[in-house]
C-alpha positions in Angstrom: 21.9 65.1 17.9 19.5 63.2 19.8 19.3 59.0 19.0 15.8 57.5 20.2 15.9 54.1 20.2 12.4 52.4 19.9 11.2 48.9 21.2 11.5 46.3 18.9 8.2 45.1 16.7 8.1 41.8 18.8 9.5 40.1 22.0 8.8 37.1 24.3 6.6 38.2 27.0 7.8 38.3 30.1 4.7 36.2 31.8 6.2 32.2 31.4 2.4 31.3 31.3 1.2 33.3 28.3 5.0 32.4 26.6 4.0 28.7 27.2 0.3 29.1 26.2 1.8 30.7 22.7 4.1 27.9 21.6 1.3 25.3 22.3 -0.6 27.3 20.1 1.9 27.0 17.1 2.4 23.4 17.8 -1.2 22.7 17.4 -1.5 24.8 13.8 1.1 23.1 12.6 -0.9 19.8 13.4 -3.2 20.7 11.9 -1.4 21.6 8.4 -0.3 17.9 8.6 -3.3 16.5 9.1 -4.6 19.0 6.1 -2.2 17.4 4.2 -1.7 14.2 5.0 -4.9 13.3 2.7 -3.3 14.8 -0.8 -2.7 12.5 -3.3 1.5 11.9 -3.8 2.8 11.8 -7.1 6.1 10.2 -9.0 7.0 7.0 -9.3 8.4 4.9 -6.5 9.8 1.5 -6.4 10.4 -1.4 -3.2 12.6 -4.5 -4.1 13.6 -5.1 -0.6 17.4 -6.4 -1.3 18.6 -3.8 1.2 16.3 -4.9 4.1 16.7 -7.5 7.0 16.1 -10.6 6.5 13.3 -12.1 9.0 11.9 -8.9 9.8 9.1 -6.8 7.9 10.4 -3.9 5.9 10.9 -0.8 6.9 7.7 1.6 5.9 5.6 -1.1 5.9 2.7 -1.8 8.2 1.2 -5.5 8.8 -2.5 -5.3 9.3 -3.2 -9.2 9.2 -0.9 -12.1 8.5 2.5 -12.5 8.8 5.2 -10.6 6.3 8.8 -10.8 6.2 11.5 -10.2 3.8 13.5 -13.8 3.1 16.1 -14.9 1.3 14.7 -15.6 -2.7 17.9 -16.7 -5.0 14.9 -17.1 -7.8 13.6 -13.6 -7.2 14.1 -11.3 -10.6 17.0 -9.8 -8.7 18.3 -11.6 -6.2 18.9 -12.1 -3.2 15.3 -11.5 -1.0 11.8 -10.8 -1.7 8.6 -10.3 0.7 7.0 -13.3 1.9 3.7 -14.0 3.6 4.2 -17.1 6.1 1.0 -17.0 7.7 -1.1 -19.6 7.3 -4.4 -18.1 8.4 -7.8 -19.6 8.4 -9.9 -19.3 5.4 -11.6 -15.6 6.1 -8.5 -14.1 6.8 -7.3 -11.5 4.4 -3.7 -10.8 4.9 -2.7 -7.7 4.3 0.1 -5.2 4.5 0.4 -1.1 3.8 3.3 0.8 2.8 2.7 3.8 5.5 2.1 7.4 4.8 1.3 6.5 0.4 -1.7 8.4 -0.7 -2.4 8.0 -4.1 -5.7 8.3 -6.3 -5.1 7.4 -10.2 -2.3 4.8 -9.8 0.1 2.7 -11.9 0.8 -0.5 -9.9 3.2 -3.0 -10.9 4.5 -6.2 -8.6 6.1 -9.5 -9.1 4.4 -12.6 -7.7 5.4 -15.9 -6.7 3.2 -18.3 -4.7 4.6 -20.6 -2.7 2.6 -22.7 -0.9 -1.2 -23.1 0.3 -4.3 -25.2 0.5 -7.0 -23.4 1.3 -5.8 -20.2 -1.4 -2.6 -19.5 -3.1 -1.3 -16.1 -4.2 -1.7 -12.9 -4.0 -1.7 -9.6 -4.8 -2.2 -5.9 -5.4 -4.3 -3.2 -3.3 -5.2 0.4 -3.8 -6.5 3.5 -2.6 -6.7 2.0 0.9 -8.8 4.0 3.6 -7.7 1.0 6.1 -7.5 -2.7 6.8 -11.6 -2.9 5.9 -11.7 -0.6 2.9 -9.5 -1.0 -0.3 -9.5 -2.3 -4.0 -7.9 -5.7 -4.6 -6.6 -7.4 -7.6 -5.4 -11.1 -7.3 -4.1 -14.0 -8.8 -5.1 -17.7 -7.6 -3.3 -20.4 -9.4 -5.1 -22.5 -7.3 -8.0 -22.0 -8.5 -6.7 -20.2 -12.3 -8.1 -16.9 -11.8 -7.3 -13.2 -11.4 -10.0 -11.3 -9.9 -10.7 -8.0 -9.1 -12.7 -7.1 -5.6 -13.6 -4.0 -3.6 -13.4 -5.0 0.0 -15.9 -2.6 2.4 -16.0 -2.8 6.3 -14.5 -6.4 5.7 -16.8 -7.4 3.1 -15.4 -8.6 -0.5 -17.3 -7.9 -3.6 -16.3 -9.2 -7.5 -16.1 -6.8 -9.8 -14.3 -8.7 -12.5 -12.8 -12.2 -12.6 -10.6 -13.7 -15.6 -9.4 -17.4 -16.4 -5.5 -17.5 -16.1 -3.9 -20.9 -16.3 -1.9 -22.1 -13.3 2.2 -21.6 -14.1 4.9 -21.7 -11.9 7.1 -19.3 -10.8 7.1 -16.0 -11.1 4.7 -13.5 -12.7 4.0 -10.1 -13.1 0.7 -8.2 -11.6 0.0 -4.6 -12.8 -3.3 -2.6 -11.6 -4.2 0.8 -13.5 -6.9 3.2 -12.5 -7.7 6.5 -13.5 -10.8 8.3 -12.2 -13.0 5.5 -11.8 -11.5 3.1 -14.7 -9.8 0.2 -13.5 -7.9 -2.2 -15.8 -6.0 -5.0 -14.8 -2.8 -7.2 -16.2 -1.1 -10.6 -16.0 2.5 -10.8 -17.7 2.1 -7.4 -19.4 -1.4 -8.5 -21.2 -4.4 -6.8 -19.6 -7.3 -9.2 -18.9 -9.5 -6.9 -16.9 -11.5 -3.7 -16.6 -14.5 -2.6 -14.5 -15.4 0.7 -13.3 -16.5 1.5 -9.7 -17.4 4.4 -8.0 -16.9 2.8 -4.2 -13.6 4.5 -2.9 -13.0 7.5 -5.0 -10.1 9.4 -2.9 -6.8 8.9 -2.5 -5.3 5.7 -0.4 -2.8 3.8 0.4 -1.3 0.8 -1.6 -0.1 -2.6 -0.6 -0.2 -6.2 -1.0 -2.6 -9.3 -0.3 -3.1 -12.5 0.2 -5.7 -14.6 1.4 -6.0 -17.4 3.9 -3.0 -19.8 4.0 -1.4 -18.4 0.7 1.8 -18.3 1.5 3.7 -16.0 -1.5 6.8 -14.0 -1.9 6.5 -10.9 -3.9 9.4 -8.2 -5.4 9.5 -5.0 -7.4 6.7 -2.9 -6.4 6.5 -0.3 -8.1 3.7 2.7 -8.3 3.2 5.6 -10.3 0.5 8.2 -10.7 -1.0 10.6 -8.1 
């Protein structure tokens, strides 16, 4: 009996050039597929309370794109011992801002407690969504200075209302909550909504973080999003 043996279906070619070429190939599709999917919209609920990160350093996942944002030590926060602070006191335009990296969400369930802390120019804070960048985003804050909670869309750096609603100055801390579905946004103070608008102005998915403006300085703990 006679055995033939044939080649196998594949092998490395010999030739180092073309072996090289090949595996920069595959490198750069599989660039591509994360680029491809790098814009879908993420699902599930996920939660930040920063009691397991560093004091005096931002937290990990999290990328400052104006101002200055650390996690301190916050025996008041809802569950001790730290919380996320903005220290900067920046000049009046400034809109401090910080992104969790890599979120992508489009209909969104946000949820964050607030505490401001100091500032004379502004004072507090708060939520922002569907983020293309530092420039482009949806904002929804509360100013005890000035006892309001008002909802913007902020374009190439420019802010626009889109809601505002009266809210008494109180201290300590209190709890900011953002929904939007489609193009439906409605907003909450202490678990009792006092906003909704609809706008049409960033309609894919983004990422989320949190705001303040000028030199309000504020520490915030629990975010919290849901949707996709």
């Amino acid at each position: 009996m006679k055995w033939i043996i044939s080649d196998p279906p594949y092998r490395v070619p010999d030739d180092p050039e073309r072996s090289t070429s090949m595996i920069k190939g595959l490198i750069g599709i599989f660039g591509i597929l994360l680029l491809a999917t790098s814009g879908l919209a993420q699902s599930g609920p996920k939660s930040w309370n920063f009691d397991s990160e560093t004091a005096g350093k931002p937290p990990s996942g999290f990328t400052t794109m104006a101002g200055e944002w650390k996690v301190v030590a916050d025996p008041t926060a809802p569950s001790q011992p730290k919380a996320l602070a903005q220290l900067a006191k920046s000049s009046g335009s400034t809109f401090n801002l910080i992104l969790i990296a890599g979120t992508s969400y489009k209909d969104i369930d946000l949820t964050v407690s607030m505490k401001s802390v100091a500032g004379t120019e502004d004072q507090g804070g708060g939520l922002v969504w569907r983020a293309k960048d530092g420039k482009n985003y949806y904002v929804a804050r509360y100013n005890p200075l000035e006892d309001n909670y008002n909802l913007y869309k902020v374009k190439n750096g420019n802010r626009s209302k889109l809601g505002s609603a009266t809210i008494k100055s109180a201290p300590g801390w209190h709890a900011l909550r953002v929904t939007m579905r489609g193009n439906r946004i409605e907003v909450y103070f202490d678990r009792k909504k006092v906003l909704d608008a609809e706008d049409a102005t960033f309609t894919e998915p983004g990422g989320i973080g949190l705001w303040t403006k000028s030199d309000a300085q504020t520490h915030f703990y629990g975010l919290t999003v849901g949707g996709d």
